[in-house]
C-alpha positions as CSV (number, residue, x, y, z in Angstrom):
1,X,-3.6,-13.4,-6.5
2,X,-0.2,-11.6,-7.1
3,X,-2.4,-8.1,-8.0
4,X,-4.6,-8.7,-5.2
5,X,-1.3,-9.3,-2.4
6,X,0.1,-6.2,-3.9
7,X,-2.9,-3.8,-3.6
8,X,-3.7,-5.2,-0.1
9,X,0.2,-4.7,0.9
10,X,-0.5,-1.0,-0.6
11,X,-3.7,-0.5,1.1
12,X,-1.9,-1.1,4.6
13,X,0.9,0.5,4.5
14,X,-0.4,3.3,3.1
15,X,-3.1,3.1,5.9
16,X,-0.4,2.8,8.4
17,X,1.6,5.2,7.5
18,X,-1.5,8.1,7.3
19,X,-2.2,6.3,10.8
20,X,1.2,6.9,12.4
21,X,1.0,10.5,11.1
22,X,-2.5,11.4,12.0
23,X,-1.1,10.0,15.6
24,X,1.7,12.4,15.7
25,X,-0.5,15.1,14.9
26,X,-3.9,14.8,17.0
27,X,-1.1,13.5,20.0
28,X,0.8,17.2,19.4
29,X,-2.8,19.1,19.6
30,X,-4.0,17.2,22.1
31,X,-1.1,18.9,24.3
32,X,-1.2,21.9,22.9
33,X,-4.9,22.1,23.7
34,X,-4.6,21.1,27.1
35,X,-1.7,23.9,27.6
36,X,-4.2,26.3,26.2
37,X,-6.9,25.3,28.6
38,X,-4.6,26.0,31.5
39,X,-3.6,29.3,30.6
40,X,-3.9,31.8,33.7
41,X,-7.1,33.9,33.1
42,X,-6.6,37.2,34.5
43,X,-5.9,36.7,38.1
44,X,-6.4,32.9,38.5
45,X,-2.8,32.2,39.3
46,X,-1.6,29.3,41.3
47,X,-3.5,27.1,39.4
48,X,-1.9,23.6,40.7
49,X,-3.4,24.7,44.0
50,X,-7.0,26.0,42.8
51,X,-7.3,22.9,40.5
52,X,-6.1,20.3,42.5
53,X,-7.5,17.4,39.9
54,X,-5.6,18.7,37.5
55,X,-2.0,19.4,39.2
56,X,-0.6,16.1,37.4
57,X,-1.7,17.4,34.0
58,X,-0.6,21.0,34.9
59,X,3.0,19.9,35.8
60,X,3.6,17.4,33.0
61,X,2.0,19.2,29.9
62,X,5.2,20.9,29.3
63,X,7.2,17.3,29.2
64,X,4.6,16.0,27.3
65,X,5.0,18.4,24.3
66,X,8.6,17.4,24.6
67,X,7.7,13.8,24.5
68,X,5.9,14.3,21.2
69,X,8.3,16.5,19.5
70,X,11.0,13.9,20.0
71,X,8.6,11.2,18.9
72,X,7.8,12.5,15.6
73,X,11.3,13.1,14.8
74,X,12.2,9.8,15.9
75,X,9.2,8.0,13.8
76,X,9.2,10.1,10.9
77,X,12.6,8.3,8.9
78,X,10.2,5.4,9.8
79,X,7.6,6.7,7.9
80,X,9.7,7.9,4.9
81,X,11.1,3.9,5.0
82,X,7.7,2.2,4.6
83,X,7.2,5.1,1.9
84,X,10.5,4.5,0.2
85,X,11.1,0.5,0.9
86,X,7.8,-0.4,0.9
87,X,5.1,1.8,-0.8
88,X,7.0,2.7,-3.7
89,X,8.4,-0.8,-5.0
90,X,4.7,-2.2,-4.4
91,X,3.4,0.6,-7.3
92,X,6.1,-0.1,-9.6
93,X,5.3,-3.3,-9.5
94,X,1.4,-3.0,-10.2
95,X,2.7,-1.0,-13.1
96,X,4.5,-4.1,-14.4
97,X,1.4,-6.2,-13.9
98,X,-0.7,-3.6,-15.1
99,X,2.0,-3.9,-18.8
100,X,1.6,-7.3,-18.5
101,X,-2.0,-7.4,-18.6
102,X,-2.6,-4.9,-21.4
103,X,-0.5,-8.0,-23.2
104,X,-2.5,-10.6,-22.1
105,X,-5.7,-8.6,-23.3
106,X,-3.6,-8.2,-26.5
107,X,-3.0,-11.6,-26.7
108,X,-6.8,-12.3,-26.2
109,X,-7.6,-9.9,-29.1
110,X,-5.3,-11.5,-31.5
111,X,-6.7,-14.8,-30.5
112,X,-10.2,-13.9,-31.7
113,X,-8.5,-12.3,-34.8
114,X,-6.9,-15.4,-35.7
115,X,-10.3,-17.5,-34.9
116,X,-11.8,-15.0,-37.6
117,X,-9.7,-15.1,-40.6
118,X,-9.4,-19.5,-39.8
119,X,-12.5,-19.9,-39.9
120,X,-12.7,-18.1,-43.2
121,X,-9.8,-19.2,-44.5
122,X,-11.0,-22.8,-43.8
123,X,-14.6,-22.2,-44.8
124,X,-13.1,-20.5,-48.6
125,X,-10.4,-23.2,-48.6
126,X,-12.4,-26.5,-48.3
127,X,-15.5,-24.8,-50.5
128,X,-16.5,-27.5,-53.1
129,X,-17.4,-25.5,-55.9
130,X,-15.4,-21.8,-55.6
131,X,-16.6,-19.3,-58.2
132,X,-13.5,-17.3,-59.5
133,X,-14.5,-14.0,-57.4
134,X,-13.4,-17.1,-54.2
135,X,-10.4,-18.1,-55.9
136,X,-9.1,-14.3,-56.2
137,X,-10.1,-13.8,-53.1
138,X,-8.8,-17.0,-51.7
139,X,-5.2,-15.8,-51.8
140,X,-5.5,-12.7,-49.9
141,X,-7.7,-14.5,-47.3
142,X,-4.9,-16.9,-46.7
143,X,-2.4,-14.1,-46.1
144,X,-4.9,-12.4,-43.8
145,X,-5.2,-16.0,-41.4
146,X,-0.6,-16.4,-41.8
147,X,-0.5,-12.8,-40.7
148,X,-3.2,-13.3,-37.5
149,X,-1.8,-16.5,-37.0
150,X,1.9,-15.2,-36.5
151,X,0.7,-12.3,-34.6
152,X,-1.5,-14.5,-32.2
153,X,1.7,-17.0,-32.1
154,X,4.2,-13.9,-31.0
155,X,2.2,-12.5,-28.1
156,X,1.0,-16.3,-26.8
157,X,4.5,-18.0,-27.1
158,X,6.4,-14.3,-25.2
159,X,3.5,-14.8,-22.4
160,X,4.3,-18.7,-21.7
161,X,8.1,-18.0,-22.2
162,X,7.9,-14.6,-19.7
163,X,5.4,-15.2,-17.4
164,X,6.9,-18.3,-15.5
165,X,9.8,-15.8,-14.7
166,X,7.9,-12.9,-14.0
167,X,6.1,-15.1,-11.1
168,X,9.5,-16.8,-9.8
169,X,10.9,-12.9,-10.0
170,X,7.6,-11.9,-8.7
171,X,7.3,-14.1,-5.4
172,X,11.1,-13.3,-4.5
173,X,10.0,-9.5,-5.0
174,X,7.5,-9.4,-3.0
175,X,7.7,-11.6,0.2
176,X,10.3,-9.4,1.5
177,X,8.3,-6.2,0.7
178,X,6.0,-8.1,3.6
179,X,8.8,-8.8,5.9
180,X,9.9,-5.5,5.9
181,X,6.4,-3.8,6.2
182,X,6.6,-6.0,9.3
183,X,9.1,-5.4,10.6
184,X,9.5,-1.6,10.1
185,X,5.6,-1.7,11.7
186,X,7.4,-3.4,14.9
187,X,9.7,-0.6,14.8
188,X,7.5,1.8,15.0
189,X,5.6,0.0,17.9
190,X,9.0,-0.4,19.5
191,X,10.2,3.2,19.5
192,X,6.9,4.7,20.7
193,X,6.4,2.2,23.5
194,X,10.3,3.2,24.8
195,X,9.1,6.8,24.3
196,X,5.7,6.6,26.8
197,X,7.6,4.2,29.4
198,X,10.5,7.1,29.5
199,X,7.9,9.8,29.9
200,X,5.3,7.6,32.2
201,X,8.6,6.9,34.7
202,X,7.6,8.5,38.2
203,X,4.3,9.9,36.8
204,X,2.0,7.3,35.4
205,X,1.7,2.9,36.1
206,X,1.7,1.6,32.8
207,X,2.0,-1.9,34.3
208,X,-1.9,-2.3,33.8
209,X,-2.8,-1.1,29.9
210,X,-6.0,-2.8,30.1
211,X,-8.5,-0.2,28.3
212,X,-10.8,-0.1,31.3
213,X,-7.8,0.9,33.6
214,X,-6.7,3.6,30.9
215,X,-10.1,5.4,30.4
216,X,-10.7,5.5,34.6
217,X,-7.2,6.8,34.8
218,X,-7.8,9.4,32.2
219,X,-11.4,10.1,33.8
């Protein structure tokens, strides 16, 4: 549960982050594109008056590309946050998991090695009859099942001493990581929603967001 909540938390903000980026970027070229497209041709001057439709656009194109300049320098210490508070301490911690499940595959291992040399340890030991080939050999079996059995012993009793502390250290590591990813989302919300209003003032209604009202505006 704890691997999956980290690479889902991982997963989003990283997907955010591209997402508030990518809306910085195709928002800047969407201006400059439009400023382009209006560019006198040749004599066609006065363009306000020859394009009526597109007087609004005309006059607000330049405010516009001031509206996004100061909106990606506003958001991007936002970005770098949910890189540096959020994104970052989420991979070092699927490192530590990632350490701590190469030792619980060790453990495994050493588990099946102790199963091994038991079972032929026991099988040797209580043999009825043991030719003297299985009594020479009997001794060096039984070191070979002490020495999986204390290696099996040191990597099962660190993981039940360590691992109820790594998830007590583990939840109170992460749920903040969450509330901050939140948070630093509303933020972001926040500060571009005060940017539009500031720039929609006197030029667009932003009372009614429904999409149907936005696409016939934009129409």
């Amino acid at each position: 549960n704890l691997e999956k909540l980290s690479e889902k938390l991982l997963k989003d903000a990283s997907t955010f982050r591209d997402a508030v980026k990518n809306m910085l970027l195709s928002g800047a070229n969407f201006g400059r594109h439009f400023d382009t497209l209006f560019q006198p041709i040749g004599s066609e001057y006065d363009l306000e008056h020859r394009h009526p439709n597109a007087q609004h656009t005309i006059v607000n194109l330049s405010a516009y590309g001031q509206l996004m300049d100061e909106l990606k320098e506003t958001l991007t210490p936002e970005i770098e946050l949910i890189e540096s508070r959020v994104i970052a301490p989420t991979k070092d911690f699927q490192t530590v998991v990632k350490a701590i499940r190469k030792n619980i595959t060790k453990r495994d291992h050493k588990l099946v090695d102790y199963d091994r040399h038991n079972n032929s340890y026991s099988k040797l030991r209580d043999k009825k009859e043991k030719s003297l080939k299985d009594e020479q050999n009997l001794f060096k079996v039984e070191q070979e099942y002490e020495t999986a059995a204390a290696d099996y012993e040191y990597y099962n009793n660190a993981l039940k001493e360590e691992l109820p502390r790594f998830f007590d250290m583990a939840s109170r590591f992460m749920t903040p990581l969450f509330h901050s990813f939140y948070y630093m989302q509303l933020n972001v919300f926040y500060l571009t929603m005060e940017r539009l209003q500031t720039f929609a003032q006197g030029k667009y209604d932003l009372t009614n967001n429904s999409i149907a009202v936005v696409e016939d505006t934009y129409m």
